[in-house]
N, C-alpha and C positions, 0 to 999 in steps of 0.2 A: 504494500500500500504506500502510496507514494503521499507522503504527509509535506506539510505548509512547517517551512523553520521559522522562528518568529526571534527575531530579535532585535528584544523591547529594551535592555539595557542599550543598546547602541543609538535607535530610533531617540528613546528619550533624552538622551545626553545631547543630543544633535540640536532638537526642540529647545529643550534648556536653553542651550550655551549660547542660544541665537536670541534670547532677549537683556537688554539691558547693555552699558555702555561694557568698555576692557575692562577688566581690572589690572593688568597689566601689561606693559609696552614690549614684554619678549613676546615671541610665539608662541605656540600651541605646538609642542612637539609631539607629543602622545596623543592627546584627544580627537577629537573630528569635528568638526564647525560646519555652519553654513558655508563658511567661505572655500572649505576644501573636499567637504561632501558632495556626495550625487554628481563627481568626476568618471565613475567610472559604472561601468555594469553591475559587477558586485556589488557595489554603493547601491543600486537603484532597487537590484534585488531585494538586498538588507530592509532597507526602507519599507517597500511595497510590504514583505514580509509583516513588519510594525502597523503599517494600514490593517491586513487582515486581520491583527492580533487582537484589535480593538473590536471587534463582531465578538470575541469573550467575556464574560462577567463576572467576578466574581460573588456577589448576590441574584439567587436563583431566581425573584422573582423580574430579575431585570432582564433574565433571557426571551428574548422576544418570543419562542417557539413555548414556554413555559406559561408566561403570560399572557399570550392569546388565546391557546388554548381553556387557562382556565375561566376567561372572560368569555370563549364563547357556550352556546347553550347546547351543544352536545356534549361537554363534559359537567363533573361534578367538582367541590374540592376536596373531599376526598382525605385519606390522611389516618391519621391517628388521632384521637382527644386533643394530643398535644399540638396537632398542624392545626394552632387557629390561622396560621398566616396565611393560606393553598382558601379556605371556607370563607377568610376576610375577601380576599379576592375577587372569587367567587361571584361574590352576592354584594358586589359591589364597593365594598368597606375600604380605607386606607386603614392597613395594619401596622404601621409607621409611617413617620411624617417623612423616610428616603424611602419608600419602597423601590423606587423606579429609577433610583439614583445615579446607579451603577450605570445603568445603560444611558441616560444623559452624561457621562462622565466619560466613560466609553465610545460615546459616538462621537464628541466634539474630539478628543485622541485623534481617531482615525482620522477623523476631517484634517485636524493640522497637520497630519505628517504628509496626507495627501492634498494639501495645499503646497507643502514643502516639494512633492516632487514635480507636481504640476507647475512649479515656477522654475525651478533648481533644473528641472531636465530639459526646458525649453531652450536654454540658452549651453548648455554641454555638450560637446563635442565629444562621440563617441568612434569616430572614424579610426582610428589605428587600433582598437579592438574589437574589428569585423573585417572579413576579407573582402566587401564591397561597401561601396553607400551606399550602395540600398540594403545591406542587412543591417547599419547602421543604423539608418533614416527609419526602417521599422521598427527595431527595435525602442527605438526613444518614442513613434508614435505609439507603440503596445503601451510603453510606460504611461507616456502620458494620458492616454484614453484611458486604462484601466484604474490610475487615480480618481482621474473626471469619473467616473464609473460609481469607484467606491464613495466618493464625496456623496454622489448624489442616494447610494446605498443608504450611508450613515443618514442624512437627513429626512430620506423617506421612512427611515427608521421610525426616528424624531416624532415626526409630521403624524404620520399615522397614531404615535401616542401621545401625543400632545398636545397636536395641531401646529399653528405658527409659533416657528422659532429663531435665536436671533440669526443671524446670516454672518458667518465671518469664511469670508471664500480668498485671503491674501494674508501672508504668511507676518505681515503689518497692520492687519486690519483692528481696531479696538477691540478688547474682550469683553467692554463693560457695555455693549448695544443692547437695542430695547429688541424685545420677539416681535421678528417680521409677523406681519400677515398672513391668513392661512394661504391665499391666492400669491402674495409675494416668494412663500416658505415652497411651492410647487413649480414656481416660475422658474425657481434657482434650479432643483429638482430633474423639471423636463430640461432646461437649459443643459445640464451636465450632458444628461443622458444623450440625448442630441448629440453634443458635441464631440463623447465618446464615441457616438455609432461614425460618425464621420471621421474619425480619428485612427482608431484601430484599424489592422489590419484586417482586409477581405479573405480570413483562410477557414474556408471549410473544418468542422469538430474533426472530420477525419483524418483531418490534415496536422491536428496538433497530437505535440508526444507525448507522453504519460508523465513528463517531469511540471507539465503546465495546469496539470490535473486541478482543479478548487480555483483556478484562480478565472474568472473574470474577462469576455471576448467580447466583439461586436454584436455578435447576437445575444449573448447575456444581455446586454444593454438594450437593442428592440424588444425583448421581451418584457422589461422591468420597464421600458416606456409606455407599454402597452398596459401594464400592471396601475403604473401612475395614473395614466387617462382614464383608466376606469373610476380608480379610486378620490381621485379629484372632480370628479364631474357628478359622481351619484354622489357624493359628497356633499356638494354646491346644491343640488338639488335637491336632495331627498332630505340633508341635516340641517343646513342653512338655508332651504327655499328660495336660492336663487338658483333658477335653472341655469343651464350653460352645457355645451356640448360642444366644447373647445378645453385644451389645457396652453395655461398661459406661458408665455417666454421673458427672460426676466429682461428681453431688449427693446422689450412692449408687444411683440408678434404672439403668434399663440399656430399653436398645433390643431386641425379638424380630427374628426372621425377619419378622416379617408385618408388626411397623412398618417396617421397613427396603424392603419387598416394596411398601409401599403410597406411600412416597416416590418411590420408582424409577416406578410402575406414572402417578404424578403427572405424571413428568418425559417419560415416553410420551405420554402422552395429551395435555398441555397445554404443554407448552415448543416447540414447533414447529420441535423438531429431527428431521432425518430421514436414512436413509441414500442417499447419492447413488445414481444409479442406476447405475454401475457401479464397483467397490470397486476398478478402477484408477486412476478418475479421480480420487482421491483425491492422486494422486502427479505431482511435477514433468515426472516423462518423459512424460505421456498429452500433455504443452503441445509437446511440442518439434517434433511433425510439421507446425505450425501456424505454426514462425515461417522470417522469412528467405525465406519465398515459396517454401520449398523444401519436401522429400521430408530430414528427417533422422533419423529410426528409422521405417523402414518395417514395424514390426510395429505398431507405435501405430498408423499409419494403413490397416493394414490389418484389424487390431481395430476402428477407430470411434471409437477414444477421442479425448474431451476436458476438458481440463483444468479442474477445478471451481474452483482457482486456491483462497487463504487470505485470503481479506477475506471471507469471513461467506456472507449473501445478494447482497451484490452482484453484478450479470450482468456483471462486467468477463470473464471468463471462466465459457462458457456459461452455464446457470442458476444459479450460484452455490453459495456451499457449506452444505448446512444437515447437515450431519455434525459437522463438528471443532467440539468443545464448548469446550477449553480449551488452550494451547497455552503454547511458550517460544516468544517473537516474536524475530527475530535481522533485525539490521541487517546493513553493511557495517563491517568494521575500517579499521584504518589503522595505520600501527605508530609513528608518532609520539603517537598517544590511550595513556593510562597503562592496562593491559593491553585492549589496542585488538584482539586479537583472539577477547576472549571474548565478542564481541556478536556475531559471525560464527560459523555452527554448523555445530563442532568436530568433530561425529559425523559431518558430513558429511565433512570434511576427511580426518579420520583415517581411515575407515571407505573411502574412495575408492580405487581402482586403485594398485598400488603403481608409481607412473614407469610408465606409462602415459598418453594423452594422446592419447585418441580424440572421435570425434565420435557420438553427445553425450555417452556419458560421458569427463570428464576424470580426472586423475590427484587420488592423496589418497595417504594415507600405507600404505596397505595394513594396516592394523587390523581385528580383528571377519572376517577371513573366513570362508565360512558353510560348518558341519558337513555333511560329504555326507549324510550320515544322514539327514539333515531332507529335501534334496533327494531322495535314493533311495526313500522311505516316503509321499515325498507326492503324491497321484494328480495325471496329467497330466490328469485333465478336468476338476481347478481349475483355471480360470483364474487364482486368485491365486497359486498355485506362477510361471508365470509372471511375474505380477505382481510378486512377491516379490525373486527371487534371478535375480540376473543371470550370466549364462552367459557364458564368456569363450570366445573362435574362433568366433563366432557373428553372421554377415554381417547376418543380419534381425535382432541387437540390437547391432548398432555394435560390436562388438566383434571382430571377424574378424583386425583387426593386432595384438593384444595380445601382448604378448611377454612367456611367464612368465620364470621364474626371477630377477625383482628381488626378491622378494619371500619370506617365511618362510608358513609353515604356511598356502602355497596349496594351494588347491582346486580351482582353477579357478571357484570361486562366490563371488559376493558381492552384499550387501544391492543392492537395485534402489531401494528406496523411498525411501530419505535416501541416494544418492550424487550425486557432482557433476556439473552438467550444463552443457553448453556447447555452440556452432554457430556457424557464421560469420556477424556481421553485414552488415551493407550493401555493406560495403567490403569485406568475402571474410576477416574475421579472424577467425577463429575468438575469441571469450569469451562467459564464463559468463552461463547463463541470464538470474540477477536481476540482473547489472550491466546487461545488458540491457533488462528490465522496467524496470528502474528509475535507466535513468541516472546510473550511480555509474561516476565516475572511476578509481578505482584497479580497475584488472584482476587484481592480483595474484592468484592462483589458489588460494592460504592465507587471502586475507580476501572471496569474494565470494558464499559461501552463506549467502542469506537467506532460505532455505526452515525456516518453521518448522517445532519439533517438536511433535509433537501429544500431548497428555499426555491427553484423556481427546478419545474421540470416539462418536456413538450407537450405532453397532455396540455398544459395550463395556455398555451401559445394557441395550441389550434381551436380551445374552450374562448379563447378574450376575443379572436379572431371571427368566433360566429357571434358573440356579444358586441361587437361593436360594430358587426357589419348588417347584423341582422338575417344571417342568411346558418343552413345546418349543417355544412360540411363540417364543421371542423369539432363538432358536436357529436356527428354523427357517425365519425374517424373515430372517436373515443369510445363509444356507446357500439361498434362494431367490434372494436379491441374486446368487450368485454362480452360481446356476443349477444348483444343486445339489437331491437331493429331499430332501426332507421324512424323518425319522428321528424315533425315540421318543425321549425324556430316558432319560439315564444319564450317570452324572458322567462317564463313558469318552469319550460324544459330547460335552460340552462340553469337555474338557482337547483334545481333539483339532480342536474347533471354535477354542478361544481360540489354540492351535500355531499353525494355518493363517490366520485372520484378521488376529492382532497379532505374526506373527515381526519382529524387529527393530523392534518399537517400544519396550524397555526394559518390558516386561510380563515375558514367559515367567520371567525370575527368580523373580520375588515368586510368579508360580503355582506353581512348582514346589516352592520351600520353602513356602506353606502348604497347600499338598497333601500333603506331607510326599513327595513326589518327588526330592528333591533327593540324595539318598543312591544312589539307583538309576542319577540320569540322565546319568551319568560312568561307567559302565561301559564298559570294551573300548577298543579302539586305533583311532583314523584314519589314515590315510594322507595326506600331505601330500608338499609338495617344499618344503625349507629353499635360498635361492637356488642351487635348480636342483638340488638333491643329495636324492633321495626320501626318505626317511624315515616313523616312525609317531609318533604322540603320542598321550599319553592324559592327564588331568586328576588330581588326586591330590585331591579334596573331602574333609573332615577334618568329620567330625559333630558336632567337639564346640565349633565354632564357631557350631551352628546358625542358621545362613545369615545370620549377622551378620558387619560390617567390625570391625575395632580404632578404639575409641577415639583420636584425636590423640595421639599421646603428648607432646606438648607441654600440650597439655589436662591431660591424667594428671596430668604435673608441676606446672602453675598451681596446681592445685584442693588441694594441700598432701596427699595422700591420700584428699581428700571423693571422689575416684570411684578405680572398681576397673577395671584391665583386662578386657578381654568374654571370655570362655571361648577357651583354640586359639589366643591371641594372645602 
């Protein structure tokens, strides 16, 4: 598995040492500066490396795939007596005045280092380490587009949880600005992306090597443009009541429907992404009937699946994967590394069997279990209903010993796609998948999910592509994958297309609130068992937060007044 090196000591010393006047008239003979940095390729790598490292958190509820999740109304929060903070969530609550801290703290990181090389790599001369200028000239455009890229990442971050925020896009710009607009906070946003897509190089997925794996192309960026226009428009309309069927440019231009349609229609046709051929194989469980010489989820091997595995096109597992377009890559922790366990993914951890410790799925904190609602409504002749949500007392999914009652607001169901997976090696010991794949030492059962998350994958391109065009191919590409027929468009059949497709990928939130759904989709009581004692729950969604988190209130307090608490907070 080809993993992302991140190095944040170097990144930060760089950032540092570029504010404020010398302190002294010698040189800088050991350290690295703005003034000698992002000279060379290495330098750009380093760097870029420090951009991705900031999509990490060390506070869980700041991870964005954790946090939507439990915001939206397929899941539960879930947990033990003691998880009030996963149930504060939930049901609306601020469980602290930082919950969301980390990832505002987090996101403006990335932005500056990728402000730094967005300025630092325009003007570098890379020619004497390349054997042409034109491997040169690409290379510095990859750089530069894939910063624009992540800038515009980190803020859509932002934006989506916060709404407008301040804008510092120059490596001298003040820190102490007022929070843009929500329409100016988008403008910047499409702006990047844009500027990415025309930036980056024109190379076909198939065309790239497995050392480029996680990081960020031209068609990553038509897609995530394509993500934005949606999400800024049923925004405008459906939250703030000002219609609009344009996203804005921060040079006063604005993007339509059909620009946006003809990028997407780009990244179809010419990016040589495609969907696997079975929408299970997408997921760590379809691998496990495969290892160990054994038979260990006998519905995977009685399905046919095999695992397309997360290194790209590479056949390391079966034909490789030309689906997941962009992802969070996650190593192994360690609890002696200074927060050693946010490289290890967390949703998987959390979201996992409450003290439970079956084969293959293992134990996780019992977080996120999944609304029956969803389960009850959804036709069994999906296969991805199965795919999806895993059933608990269920001998053909490894689950037949589970023993409820450790657990709060079970259902008996939880996520299948990002839970923890484990079987016995060589030697009959039962540990986890990728300690496995990947020969990592510590077992610990808290640091050994390296299955990444997948933040945007093709499925989602040819789904935004029949939403914003109004037409069913790209709907209907999907819904044939899963061996489903063929249907007309209607917004009806894509909200119920994107439910079934991306439950539990940290999607259904943002659709809901810019569909203006979200007011509706917390109606009525579940049922549940609080450790072992039944009960009902229902959600208490407040409108006048309009599907936004709170501001840091430490933030609030820095900024001396320059920002205002978010509405409901």
């Amino acid at each position: 598995m080809k993993k992302l090196k991140y190095f944040i000591a170097i990144v930060t010393m760089v950032i540092t040492t570029s504010c404020g006047d010398k302190f002294l008239d010698t040189d800088n003979l050991y350290g690295k500066s703005l003034d000698t940095y992002y000279s060379t390729p290495t330098d750009i790598e380093e760097a870029m490396a420090g951009v991705y490292n900031a999509i990490y958190t060390p506070g869980v509820h700041s991870e964005e795939t954790v946090a939507a999740n439990l915001l939206s109304d397929m899941m539960l929060g879930g947990g033990g007596p003691d998880d009030k903070s996963a149930k504060y969530v939930d049901n609306f609550e601020d469980p602290d005045e930082d919950t969301y801290r980390d990832m505002w703290t987090q996101s403006y990181n990335g932005i500056a280092r990728a402000n730094a090389i967005i300025e630092k790599t325009a003007t570098a001369d890379f020619s004497t380490f390349f054997a042409s200028t034109e491997e040169a000239e690409a290379f510095k455009n990859q750089a530069i587009g894939e910063a624009l890229f992540m800038r515009a990442f980190f803020y859509f971050r932002l934006a989506k949880f916060f709404g407008g925020v301040p804008l510092i896009i120059a490596i001298d710009d003040p820190k102490d600005v007022a929070r843009a607009t929500y329409t100016e906070t988008y403008a910047q946003i499409a702006s990047d992306l844009k500027l990415a897509i025309e930036t980056m190089p024109d190379k076909s997925f198939t065309e790239i090597s497995t050392s480029e794996y996680g990081h960020a192309n031209k068609w990553v960026a038509q897609a995530y443009l394509g993500r934005a226009y949606l999400y800024y428009t049923g925004y405008m309309t459906n939250i703030e009541g000002q219609a609009t069927s344009d996203l804005p440019l921060a040079d006063g231009g604005s993007l339509s429907a059909s620009d946006v349609s003809a990028y997407l229609e780009d990244c179809i046709q010419n990016s040589g992404y495609a969907l696997a051929s079975d929408f299970r194989n997408l997921w760590p469980y379809s691998y496990v009937n495969q290892s160990a010489g054994s038979t260990v989820l006998p519905w995977a091997e009685t399905e046919g699946l095999s695992w397309v595995g997360q290194d790209g096109h590479s056949p390391t597992f079966g034909t490789g994967n030309y689906e997941t377009m962009f992802v969070q890559r996650f190593s192994f922790g360690d609890w002696g590394w200074s927060n050693g366990n946010s490289y290890t993914n967390r949703y998987v951890l959390y979201s996992g069997i409450r003290d439970n410790s079956m084969t293959p799925f293992g134990q996780g904190w019992g977080w996120c279990t999944v609304n029956p609602t969803l389960y009850n409504n959804w036709d069994d002749a999906d296969p991805r209903k199965q795919g999806s949500i895993l059933e608990t007392g269920e001998a053909d999914q490894g689950t037949a010993s589970f023993e409820a009652g450790k657990g709060d607001h079970e259902t008996g169901l939880f996520n299948k796609k990002y839970s923890s997976i484990q079987y016995p090696d060589e030697e009959g010991t039962v540990v986890g998948m990728f300690v496995q794949l990947y020969d990592w030492s510590n077992t610990d059962m808290q640091l050994m999910h390296a299955q990444d998350f997948i933040f945007m994958r093709f499925a989602d391109v040819l789904l935004m592509h029949s939403e914003i065009t109004g037409t069913a191919d790209g709907m209907n590409a999907v819904r044939a994958r899963a061996g489903l027929p063929a249907v007309g468009y209607s917004l009806d059949a894509i909200k119920q297309e994107r439910l079934h497709e991306f439950a539990f990928e940290g999607l259904r939130w943002f659709d809901i609130v810019r569909w203006g759904d979200v007011e509706t989709a917390f109606n009525g009581t579940i049922d549940v068992t609080n450790s072992g004692i039944p009960a009902t729950y229902s959600v208490n969604y407040r409108s006048e937060t309009k599907g936004l988190v709170p501001i840091p209130e430490t933030e609030v307090r820095l900024s001396n007044g320059v920002y205002q608490q978010n509405p409901g907070w």
